[in-house]
Backbone as JSON Lines, residues from 0, in Angstrom:
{"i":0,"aa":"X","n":[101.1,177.02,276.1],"ca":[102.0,176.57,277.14],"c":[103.39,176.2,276.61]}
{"i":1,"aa":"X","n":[103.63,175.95,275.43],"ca":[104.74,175.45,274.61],"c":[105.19,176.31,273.67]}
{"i":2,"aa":"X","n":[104.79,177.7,273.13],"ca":[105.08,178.57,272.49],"c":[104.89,179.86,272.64]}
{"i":3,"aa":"X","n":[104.19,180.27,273.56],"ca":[103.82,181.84,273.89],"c":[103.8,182.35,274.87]}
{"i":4,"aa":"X","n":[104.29,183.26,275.67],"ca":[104.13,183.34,277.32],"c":[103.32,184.79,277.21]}
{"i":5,"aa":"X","n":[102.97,185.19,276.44],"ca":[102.57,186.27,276.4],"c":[101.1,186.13,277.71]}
{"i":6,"aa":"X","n":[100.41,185.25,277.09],"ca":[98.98,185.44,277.64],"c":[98.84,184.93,279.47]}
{"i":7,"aa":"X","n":[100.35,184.41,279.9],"ca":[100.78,184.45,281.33],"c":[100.58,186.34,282.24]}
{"i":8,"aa":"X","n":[101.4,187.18,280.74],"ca":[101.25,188.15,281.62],"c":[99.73,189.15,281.09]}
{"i":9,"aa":"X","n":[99.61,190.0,282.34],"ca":[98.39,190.59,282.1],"c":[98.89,192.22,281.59]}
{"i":10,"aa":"X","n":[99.6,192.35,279.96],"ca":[100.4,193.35,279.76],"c":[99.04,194.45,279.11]}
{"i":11,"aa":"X","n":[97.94,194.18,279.12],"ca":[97.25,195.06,278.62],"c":[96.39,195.73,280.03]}
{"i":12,"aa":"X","n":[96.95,195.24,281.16],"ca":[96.14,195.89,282.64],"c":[95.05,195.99,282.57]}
{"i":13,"aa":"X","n":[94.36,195.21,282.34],"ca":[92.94,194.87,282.32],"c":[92.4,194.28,283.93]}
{"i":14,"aa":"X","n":[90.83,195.03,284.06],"ca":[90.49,194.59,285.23],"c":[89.95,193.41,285.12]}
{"i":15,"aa":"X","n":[90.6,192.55,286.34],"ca":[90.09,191.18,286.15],"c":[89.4,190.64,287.6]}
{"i":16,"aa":"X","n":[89.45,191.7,288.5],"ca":[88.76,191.3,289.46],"c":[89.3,191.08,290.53]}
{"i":17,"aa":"X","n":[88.8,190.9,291.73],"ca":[89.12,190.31,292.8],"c":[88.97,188.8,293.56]}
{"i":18,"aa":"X","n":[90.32,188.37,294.0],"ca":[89.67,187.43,294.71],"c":[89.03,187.29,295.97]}
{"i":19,"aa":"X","n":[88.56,186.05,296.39],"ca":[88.1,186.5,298.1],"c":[88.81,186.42,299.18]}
{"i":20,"aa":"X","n":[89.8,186.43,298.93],"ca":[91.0,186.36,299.69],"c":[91.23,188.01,299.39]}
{"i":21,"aa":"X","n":[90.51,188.57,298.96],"ca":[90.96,190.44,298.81],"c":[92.51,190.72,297.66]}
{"i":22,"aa":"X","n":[93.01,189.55,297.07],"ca":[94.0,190.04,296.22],"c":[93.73,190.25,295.17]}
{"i":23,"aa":"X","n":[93.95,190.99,294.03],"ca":[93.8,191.58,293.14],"c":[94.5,190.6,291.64]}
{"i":24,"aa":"X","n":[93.35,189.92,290.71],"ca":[94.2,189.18,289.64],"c":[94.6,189.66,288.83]}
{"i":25,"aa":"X","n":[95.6,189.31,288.28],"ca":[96.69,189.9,287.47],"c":[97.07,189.36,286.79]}
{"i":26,"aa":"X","n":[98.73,188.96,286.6],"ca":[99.28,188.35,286.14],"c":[99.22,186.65,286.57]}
{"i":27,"aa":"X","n":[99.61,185.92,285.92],"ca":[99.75,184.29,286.49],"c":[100.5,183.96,286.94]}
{"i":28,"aa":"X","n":[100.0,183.5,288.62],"ca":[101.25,183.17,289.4],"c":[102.01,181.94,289.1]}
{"i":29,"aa":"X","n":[102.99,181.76,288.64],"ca":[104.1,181.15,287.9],"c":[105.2,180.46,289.44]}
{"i":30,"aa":"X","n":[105.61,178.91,289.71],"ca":[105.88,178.14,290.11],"c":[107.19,178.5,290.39]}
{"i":31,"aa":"X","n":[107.35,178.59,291.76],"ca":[109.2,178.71,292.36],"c":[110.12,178.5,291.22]}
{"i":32,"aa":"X","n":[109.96,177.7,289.97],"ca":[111.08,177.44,289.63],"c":[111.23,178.21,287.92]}
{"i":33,"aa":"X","n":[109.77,178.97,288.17],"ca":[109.91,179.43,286.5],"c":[110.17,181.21,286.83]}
{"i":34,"aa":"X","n":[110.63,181.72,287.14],"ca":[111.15,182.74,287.41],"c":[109.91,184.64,286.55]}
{"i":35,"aa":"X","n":[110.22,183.71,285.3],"ca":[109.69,184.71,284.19],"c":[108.46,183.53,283.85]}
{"i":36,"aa":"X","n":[107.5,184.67,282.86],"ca":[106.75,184.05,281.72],"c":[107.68,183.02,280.79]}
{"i":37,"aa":"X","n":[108.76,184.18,280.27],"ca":[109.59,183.83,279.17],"c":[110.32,182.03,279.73]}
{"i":38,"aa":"X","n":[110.91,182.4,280.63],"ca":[111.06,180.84,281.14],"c":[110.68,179.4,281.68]}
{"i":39,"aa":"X","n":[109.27,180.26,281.89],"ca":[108.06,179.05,281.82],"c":[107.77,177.95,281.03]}
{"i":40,"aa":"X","n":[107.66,179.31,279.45],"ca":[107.35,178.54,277.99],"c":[108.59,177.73,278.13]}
{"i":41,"aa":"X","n":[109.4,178.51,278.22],"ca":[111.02,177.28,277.74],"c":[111.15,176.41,277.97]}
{"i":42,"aa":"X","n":[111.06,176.3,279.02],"ca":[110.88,175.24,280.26],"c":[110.19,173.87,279.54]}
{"i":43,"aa":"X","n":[108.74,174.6,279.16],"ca":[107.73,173.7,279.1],"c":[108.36,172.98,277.29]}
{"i":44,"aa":"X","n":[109.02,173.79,276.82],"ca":[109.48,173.34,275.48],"c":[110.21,172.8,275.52]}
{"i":45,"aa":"X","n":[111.02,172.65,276.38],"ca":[112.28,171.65,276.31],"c":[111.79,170.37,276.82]}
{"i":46,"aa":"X","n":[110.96,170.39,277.88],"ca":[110.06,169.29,278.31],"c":[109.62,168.46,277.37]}
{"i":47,"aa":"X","n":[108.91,169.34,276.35],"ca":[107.83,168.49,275.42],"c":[109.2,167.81,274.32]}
{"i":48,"aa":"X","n":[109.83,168.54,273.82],"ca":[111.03,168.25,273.33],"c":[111.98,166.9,273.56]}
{"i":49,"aa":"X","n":[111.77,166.82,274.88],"ca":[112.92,165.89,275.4],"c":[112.94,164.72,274.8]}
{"i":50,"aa":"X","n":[114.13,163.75,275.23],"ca":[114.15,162.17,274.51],"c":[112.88,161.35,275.47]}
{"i":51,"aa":"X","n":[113.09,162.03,277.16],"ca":[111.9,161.46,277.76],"c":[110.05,160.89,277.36]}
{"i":52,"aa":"X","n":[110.05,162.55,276.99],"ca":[108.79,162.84,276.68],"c":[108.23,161.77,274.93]}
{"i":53,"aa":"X","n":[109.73,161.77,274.1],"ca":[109.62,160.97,272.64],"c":[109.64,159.66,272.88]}
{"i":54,"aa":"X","n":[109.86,158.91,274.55],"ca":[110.04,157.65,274.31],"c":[108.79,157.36,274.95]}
{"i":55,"aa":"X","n":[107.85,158.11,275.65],"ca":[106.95,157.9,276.3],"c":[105.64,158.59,275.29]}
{"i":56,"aa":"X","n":[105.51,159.01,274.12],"ca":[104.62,159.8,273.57],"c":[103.48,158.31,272.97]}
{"i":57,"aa":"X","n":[103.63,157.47,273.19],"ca":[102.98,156.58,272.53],"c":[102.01,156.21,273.55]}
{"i":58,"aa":"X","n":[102.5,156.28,274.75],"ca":[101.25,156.07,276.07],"c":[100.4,157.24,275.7]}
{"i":59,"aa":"X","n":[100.39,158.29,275.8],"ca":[99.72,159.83,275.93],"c":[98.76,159.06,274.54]}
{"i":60,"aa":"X","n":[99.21,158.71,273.42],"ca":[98.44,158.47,271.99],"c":[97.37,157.8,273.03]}
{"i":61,"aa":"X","n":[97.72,156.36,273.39],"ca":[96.7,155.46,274.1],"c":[95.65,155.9,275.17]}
{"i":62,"aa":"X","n":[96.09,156.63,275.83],"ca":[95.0,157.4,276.56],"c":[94.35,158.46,276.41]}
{"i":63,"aa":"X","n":[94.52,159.19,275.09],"ca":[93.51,159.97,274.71],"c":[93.23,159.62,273.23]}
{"i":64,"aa":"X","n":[93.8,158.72,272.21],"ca":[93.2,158.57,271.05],"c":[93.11,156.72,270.77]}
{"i":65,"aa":"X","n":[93.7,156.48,271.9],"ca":[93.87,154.91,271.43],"c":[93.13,154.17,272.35]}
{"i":66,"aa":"X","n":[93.88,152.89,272.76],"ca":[93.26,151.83,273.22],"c":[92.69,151.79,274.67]}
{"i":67,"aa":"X","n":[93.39,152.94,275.3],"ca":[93.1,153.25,276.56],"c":[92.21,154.45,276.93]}
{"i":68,"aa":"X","n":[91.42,154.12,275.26],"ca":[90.05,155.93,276.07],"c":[89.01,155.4,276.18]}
{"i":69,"aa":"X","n":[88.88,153.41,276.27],"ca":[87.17,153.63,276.71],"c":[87.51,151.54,277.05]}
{"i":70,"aa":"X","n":[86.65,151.33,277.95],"ca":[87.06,150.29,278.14],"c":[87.81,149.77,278.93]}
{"i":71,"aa":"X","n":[87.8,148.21,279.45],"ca":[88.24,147.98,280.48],"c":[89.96,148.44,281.0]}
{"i":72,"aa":"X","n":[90.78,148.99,279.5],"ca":[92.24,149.23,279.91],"c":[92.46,150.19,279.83]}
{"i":73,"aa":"X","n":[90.74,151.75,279.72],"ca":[90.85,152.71,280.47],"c":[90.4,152.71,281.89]}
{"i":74,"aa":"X","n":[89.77,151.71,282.53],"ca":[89.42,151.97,283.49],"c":[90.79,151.26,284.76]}
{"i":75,"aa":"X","n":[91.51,150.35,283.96],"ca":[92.74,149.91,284.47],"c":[93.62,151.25,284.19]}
{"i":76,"aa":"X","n":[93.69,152.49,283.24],"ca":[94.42,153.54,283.28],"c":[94.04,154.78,284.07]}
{"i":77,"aa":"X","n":[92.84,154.48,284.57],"ca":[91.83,155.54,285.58],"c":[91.92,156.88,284.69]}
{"i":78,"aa":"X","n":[91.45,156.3,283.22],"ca":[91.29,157.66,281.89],"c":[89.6,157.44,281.75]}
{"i":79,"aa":"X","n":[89.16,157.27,282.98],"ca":[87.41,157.48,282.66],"c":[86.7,158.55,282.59]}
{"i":80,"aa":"X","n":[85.9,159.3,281.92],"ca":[85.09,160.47,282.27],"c":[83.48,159.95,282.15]}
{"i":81,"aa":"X","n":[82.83,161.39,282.59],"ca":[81.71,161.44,282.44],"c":[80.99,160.86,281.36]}
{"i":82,"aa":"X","n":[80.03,160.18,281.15],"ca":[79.48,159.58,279.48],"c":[79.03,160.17,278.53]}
{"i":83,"aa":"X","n":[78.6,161.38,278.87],"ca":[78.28,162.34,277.91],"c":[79.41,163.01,276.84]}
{"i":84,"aa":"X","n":[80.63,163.09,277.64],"ca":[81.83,163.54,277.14],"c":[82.1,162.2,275.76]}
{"i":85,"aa":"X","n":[81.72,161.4,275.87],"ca":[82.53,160.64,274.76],"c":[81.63,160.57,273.15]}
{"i":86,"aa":"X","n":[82.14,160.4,272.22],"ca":[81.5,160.43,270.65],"c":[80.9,159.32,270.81]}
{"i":87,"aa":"X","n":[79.18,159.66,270.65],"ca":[78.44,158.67,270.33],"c":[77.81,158.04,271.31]}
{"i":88,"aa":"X","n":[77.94,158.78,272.59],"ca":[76.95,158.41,273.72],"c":[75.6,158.33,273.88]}
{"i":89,"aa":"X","n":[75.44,159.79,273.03],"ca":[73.77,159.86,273.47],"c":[73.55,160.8,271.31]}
{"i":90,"aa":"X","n":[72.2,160.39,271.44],"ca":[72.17,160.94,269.96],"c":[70.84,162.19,270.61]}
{"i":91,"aa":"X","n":[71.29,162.9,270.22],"ca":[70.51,164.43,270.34],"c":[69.19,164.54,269.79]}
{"i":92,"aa":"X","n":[69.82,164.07,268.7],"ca":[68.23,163.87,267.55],"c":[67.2,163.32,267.92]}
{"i":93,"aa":"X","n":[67.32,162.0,268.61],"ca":[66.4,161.41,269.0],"c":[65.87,161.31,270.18]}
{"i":94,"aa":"X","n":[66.52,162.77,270.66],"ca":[65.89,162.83,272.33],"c":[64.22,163.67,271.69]}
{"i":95,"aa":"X","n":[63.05,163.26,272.3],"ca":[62.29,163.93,271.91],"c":[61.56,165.01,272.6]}
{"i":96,"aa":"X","n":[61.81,165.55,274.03],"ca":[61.55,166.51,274.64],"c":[62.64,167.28,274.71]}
{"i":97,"aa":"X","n":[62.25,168.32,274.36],"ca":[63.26,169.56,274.24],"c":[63.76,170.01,275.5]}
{"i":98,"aa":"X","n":[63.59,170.39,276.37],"ca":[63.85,170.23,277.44],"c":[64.9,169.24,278.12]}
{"i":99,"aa":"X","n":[64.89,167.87,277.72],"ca":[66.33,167.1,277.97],"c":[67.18,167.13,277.28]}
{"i":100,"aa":"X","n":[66.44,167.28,275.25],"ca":[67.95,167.65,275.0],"c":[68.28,168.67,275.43]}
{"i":101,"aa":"X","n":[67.79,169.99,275.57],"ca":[68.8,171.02,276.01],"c":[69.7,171.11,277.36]}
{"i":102,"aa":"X","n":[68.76,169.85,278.07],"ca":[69.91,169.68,279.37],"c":[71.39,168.87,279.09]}
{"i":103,"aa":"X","n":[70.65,167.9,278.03],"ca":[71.93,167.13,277.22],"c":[73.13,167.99,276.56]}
{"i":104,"aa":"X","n":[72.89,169.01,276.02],"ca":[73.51,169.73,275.6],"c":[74.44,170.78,276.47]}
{"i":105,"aa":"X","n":[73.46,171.32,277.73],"ca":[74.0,172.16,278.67],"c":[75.48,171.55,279.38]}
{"i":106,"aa":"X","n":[74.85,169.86,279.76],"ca":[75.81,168.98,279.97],"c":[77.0,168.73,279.52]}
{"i":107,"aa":"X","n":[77.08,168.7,277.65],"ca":[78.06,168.34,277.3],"c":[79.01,169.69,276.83]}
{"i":108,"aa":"X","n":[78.43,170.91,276.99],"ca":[79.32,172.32,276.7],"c":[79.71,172.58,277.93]}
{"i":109,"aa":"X","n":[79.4,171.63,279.73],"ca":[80.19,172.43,280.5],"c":[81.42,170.79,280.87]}
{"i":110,"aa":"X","n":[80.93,169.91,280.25],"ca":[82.03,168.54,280.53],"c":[83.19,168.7,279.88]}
{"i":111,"aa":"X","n":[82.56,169.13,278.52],"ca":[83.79,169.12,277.58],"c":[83.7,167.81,276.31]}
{"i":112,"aa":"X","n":[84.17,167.77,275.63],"ca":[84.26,166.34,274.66],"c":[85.61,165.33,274.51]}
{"i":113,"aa":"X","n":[85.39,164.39,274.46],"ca":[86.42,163.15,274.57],"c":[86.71,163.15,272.65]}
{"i":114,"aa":"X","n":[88.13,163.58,272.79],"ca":[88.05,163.45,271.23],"c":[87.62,161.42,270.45]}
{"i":115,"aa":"X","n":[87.6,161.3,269.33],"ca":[87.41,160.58,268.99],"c":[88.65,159.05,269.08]}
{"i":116,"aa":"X","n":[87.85,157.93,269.16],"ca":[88.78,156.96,269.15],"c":[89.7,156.93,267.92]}
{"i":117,"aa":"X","n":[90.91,156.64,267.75],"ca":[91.41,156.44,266.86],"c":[92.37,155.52,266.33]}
{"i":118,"aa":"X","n":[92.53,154.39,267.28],"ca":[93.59,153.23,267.2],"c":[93.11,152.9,268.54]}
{"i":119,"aa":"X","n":[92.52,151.11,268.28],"ca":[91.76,150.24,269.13],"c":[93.0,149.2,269.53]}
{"i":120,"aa":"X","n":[94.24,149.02,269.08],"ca":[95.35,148.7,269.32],"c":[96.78,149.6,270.35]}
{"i":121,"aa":"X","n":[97.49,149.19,270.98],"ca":[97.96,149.86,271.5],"c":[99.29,150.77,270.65]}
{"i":122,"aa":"X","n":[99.81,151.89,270.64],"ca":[100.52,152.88,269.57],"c":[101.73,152.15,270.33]}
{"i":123,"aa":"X","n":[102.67,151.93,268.47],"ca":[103.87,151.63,268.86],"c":[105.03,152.98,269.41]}
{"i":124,"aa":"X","n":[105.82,152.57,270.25],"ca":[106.5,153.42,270.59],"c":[107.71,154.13,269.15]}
{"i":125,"aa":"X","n":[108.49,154.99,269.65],"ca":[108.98,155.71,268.98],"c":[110.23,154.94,269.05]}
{"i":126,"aa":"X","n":[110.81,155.3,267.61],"ca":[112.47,154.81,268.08],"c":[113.59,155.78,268.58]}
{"i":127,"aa":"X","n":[114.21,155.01,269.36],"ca":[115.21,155.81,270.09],"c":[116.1,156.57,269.35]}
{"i":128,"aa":"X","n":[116.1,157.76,269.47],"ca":[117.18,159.31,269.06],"c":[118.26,157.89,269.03]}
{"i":129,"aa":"X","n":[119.45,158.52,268.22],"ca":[120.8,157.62,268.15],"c":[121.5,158.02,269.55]}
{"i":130,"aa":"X","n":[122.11,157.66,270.02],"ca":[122.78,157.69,271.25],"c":[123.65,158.71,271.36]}
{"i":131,"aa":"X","n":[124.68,158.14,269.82],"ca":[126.26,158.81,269.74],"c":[126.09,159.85,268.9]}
{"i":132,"aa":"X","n":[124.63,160.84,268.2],"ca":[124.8,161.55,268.02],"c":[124.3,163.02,268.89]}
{"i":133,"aa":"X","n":[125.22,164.26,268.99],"ca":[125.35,165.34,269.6],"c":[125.33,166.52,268.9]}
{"i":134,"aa":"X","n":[124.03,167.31,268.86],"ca":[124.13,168.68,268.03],"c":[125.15,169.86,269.23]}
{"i":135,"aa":"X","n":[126.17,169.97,267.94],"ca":[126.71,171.36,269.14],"c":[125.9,172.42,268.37]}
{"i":136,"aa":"X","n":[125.86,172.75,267.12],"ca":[124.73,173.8,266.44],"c":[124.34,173.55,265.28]}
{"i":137,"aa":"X","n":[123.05,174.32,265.08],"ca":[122.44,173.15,263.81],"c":[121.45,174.52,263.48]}
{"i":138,"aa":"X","n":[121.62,174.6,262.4],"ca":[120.87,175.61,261.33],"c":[120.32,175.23,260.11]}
{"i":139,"aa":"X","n":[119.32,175.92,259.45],"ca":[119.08,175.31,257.69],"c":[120.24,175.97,257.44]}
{"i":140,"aa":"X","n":[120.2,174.96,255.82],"ca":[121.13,175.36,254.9],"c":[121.86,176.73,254.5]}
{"i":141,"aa":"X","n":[120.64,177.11,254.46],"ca":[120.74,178.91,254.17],"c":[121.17,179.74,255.25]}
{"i":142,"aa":"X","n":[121.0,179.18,256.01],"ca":[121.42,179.98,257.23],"c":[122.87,180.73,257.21]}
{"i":143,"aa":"X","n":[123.32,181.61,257.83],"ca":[125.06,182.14,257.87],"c":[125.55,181.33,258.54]}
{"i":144,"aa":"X","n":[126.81,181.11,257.86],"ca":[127.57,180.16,258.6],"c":[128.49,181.19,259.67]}
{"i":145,"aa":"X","n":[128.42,179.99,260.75],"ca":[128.97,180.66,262.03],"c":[130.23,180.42,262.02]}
{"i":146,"aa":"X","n":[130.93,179.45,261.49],"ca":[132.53,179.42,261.27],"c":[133.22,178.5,260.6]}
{"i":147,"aa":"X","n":[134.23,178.62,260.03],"ca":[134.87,178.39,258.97],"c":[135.98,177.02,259.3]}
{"i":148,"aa":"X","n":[135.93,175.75,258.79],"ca":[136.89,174.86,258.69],"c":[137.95,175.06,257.59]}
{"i":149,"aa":"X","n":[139.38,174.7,257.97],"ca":[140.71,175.05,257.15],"c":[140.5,174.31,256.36]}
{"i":150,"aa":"X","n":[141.12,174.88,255.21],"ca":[140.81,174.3,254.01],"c":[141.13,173.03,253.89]}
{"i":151,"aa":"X","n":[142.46,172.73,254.49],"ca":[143.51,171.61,254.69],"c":[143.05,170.5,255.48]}
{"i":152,"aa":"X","n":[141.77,170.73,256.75],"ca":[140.98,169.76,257.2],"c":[139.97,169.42,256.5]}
{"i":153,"aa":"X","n":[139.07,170.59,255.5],"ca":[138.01,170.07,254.51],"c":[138.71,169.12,253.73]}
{"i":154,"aa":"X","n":[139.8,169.14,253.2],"ca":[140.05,167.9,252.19],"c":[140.02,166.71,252.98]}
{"i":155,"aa":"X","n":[140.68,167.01,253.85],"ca":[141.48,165.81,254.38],"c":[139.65,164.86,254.86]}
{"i":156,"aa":"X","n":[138.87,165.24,255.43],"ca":[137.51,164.97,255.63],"c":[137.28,164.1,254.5]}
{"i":157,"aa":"X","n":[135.68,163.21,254.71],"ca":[134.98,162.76,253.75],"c":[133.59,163.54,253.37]}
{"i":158,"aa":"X","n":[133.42,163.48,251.94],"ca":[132.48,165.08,251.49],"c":[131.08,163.95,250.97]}
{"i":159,"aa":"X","n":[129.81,164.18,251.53],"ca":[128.85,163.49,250.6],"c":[127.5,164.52,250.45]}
{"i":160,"aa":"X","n":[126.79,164.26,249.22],"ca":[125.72,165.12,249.32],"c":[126.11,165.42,247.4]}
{"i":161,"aa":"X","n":[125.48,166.42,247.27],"ca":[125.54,167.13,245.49],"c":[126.61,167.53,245.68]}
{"i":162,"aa":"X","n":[127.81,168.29,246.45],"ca":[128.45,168.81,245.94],"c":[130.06,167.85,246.71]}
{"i":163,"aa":"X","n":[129.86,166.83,246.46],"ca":[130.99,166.2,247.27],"c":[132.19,166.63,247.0]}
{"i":164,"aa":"X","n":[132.4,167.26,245.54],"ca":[133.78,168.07,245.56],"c":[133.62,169.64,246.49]}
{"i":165,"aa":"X","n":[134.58,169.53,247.42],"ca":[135.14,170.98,248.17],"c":[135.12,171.86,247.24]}
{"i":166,"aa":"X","n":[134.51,172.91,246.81],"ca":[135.09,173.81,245.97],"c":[136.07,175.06,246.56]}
{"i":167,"aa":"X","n":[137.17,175.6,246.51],"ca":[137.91,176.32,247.02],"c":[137.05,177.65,247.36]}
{"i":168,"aa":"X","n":[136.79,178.0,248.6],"ca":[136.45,179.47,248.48],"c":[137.28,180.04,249.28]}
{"i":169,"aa":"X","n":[136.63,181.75,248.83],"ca":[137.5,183.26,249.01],"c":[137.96,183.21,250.67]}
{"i":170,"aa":"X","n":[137.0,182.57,251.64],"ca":[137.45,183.04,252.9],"c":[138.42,181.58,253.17]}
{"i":171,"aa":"X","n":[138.69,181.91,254.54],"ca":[139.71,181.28,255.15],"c":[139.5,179.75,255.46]}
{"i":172,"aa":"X","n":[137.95,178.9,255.38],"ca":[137.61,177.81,254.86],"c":[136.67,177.3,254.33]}
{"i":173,"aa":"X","n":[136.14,176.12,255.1],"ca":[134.86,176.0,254.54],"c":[133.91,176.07,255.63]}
{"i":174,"aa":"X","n":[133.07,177.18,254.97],"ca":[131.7,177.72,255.37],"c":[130.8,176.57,256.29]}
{"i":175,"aa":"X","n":[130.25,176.75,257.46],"ca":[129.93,175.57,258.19],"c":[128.75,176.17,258.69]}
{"i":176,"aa":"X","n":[127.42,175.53,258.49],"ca":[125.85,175.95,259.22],"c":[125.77,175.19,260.11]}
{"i":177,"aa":"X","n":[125.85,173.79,260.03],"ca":[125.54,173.4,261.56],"c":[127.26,172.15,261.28]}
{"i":178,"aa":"X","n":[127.03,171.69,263.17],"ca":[127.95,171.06,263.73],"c":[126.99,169.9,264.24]}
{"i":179,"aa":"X","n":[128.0,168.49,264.27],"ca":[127.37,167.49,265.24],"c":[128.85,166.73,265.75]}
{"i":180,"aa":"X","n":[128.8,166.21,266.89],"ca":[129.58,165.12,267.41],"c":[129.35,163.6,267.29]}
{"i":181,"aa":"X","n":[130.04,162.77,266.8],"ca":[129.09,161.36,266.68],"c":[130.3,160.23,266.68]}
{"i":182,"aa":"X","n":[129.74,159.41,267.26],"ca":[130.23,158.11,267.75],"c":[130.98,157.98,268.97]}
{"i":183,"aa":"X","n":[131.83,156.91,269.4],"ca":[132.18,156.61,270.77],"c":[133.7,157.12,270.99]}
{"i":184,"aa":"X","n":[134.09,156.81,272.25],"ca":[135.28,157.57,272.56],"c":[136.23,157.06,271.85]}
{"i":185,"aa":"X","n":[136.24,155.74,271.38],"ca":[137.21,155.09,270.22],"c":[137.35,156.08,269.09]}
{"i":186,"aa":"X","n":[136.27,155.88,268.49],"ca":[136.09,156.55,266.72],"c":[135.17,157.97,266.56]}
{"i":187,"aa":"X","n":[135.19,159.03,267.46],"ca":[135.02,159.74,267.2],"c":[134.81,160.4,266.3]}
{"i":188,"aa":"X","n":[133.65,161.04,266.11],"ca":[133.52,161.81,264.36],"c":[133.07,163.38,264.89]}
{"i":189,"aa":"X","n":[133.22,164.04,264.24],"ca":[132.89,165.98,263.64],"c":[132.06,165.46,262.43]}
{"i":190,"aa":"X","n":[130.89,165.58,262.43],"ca":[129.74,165.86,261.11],"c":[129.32,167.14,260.85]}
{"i":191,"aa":"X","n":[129.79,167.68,260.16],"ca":[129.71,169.1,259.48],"c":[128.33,169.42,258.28]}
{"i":192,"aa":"X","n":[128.16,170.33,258.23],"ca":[126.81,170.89,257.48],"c":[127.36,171.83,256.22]}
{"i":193,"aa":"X","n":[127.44,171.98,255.27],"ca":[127.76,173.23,254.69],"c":[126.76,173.85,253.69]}
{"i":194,"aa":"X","n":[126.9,175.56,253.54],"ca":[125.71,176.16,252.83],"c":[124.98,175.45,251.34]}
{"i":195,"aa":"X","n":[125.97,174.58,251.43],"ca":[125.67,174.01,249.92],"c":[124.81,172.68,250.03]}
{"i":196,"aa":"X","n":[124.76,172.68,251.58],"ca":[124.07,171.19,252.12],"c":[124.32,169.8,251.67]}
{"i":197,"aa":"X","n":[125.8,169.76,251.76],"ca":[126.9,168.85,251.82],"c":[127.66,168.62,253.38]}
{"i":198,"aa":"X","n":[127.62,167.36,253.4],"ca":[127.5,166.62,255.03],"c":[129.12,166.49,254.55]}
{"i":199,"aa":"X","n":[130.13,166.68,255.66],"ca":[131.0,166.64,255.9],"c":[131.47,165.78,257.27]}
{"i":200,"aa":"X","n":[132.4,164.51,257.22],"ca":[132.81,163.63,258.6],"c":[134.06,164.39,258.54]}
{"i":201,"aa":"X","n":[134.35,164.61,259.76],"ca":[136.16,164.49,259.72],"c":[136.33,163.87,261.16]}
{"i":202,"aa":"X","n":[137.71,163.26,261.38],"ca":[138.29,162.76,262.58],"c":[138.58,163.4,263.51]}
């Protein structure tokens, strides 16, 4: 749902049947607002991505690995399931008619399993992305640089990292992989990237 849209479409035309409504399944019918497969995934990646989703990821921990998967502040989170679904409900081994365990079993391959507890405390939240910083583009090191600062603004800049001296090169400045914007409308900064993976501020 977050990396592949492939398996949305049905590109190998395979028969998949009918419904009883007489329409024919196919491809996955995809929501007024996702147009394509391809924009579905995106969609759903930028979602998972977001600052939203990073300031809230510590609830999601609590209700499926933490303090809220069993117990009275799952049942205050209405994260209850079936009892079979959870680790350590019922022991198999010691059922001794074959016959219930295999119903025990039938049970828990069509419920599904409650992964395991893993923090009986509640998960601290995440800290907040910085505010005042803004990627306009951002690449590894190695990457090609997409454009060139004048030589005459690289000096004038502050250089930190291994290679804090500018070294003069052949093109027209200095070589730049990624860009950021940072701080407030007062003190404005340009944080620069270069192939040599030397952080560059300028004003």
């Amino acid at each position: 749902f977050f990396y592949q849209p492939d398996f949305l479409v049905n590109s190998g035309r395979f028969n998949l049947g009918v419904r009883q409504d007489s329409k024919v399944v196919d491809d996955v019918v995809l929501p007024p607002w996702a147009p394509t497969a391809h924009t579905f995934i995106t969609l759903h990646r930028r979602a998972l991505e977001s600052e939203h989703v990073s300031a809230h990821l510590h609830q999601w921990i609590d209700l499926i690995f933490g303090s809220k998967q069993r117990g009275p502040a799952a049942q205050a989170a209405a994260n209850v399931f079936f009892y079979l679904t959870y680790e350590g409900a019922v022991d198999l081994e010691a059922v001794v008619d074959e016959s219930e365990r295999e119903a025990l079993r039938t049970q828990v391959a069509c419920f599904g399993q409650t992964p395991p507890q893993l923090f009986s405390t509640p998960h601290p939240a995440r800290r907040a992305a910085l505010p005042w910083l803004r990627p306009l583009h951002w690449g590894p090191p190695s990457s090609r640089s997409f454009m060139r600062v004048p030589l005459q603004l690289a000096y004038s800049g502050h250089t930190f990292g291994k290679n804090a001296a500018i070294p003069p090169e052949s093109g027209s400045g200095l070589a730049v992989t990624a860009l950021c914007v940072g701080g407030d409308q007062e003190a404005r900064r340009v944080v620069a990237l270069d192939a040599r993976s030397s952080v560059h501020v300028f004003r």
